[in-house]
N, C-alpha and C positions, 0 to 999 in steps of 0.2 A: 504494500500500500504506500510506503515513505517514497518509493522509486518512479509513484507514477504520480505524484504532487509535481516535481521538475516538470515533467514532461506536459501535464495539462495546461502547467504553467505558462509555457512556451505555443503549444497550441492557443491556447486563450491571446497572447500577445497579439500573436504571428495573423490569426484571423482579424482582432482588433484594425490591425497595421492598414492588413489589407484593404478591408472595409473603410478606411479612413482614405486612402489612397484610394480607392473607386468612385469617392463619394466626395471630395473636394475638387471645385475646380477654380482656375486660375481666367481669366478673362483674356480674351484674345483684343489684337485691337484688330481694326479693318486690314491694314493691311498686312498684318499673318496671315489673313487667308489667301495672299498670292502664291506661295508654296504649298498650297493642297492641291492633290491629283486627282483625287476621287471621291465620293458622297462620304462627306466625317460629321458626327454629330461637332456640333462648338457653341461655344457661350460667349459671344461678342460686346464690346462694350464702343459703341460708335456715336456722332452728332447725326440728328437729322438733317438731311439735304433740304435747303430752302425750298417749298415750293412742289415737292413729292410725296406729299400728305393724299393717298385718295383711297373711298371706302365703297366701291360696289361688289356688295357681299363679303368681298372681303376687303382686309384694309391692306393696304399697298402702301411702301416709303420706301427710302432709299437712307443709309447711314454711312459717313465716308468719317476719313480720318484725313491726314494732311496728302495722302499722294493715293488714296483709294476708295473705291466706291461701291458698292454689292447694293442689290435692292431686298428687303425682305417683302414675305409673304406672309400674311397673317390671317389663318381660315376664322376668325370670329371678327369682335365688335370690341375695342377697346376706348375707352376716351384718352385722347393723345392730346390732355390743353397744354401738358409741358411740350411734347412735339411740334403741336400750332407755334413756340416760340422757337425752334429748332433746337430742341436741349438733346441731351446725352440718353441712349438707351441703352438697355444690355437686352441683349436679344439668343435664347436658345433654339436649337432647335439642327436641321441637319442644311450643309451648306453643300450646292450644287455647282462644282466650278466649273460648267460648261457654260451654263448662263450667269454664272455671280448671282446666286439667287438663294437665299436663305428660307427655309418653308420652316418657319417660327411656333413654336408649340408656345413658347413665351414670351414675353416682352415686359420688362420694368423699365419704370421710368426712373432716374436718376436724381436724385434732390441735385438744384445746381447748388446749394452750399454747400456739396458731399463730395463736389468729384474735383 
């Protein structure tokens, strides 16, 4: 019994570890996604583009950083009045780098005293 205390010990860590590394993520800006080659989930944090705010059925914008630009896709209805000012969004969901197209499961709006 004393020999398998170590050992759960290290199981119980090792899962913990894991689990904490699955489960945090770090935010991308706009342009890290010019090095993706294929469909990757990401958690983006971008400005909205002046002017690229539109909602038929779904809501449409575009978020860039100083040298890039990606539009997301948003299948619901979100109120964007921090958007209407072009503020900062973090947007999840899986990015498609044929078309720079992010199809967003979520979107948070960024306090501008936060970022």
């Amino acid at each position: 019994m004393n020999k398998m205390v170590p050992v759960l010990s290290l199981m119980l860590a090792f899962g913990l570890l894991g689990f904490l590394a699955l489960n945090s993520s770090s935010y991308m800006t706009v342009s890290d996604l010019k090095g993706i080659k294929s469909v990757k989930r990401v958690v983006v944090m971008g400005n909205v583009s002046k002017g690229s705010v539109h909602f038929d059925r779904v809501l449409k914008f575009k978020i860039h950083d100083e040298s890039f630009e990606v539009n997301v896709v948003y299948p619901s209805y979100v109120r964007l009045d921090n958007v209407s000012g072009y503020g900062t969004v973090v947007v999840s969901g899986l990015y498609y780098p044929s078309n720079r197209t992010i199809l967003a499961d979520k979107v948070e709006l960024r306090c501008p005293s936060k970022t």
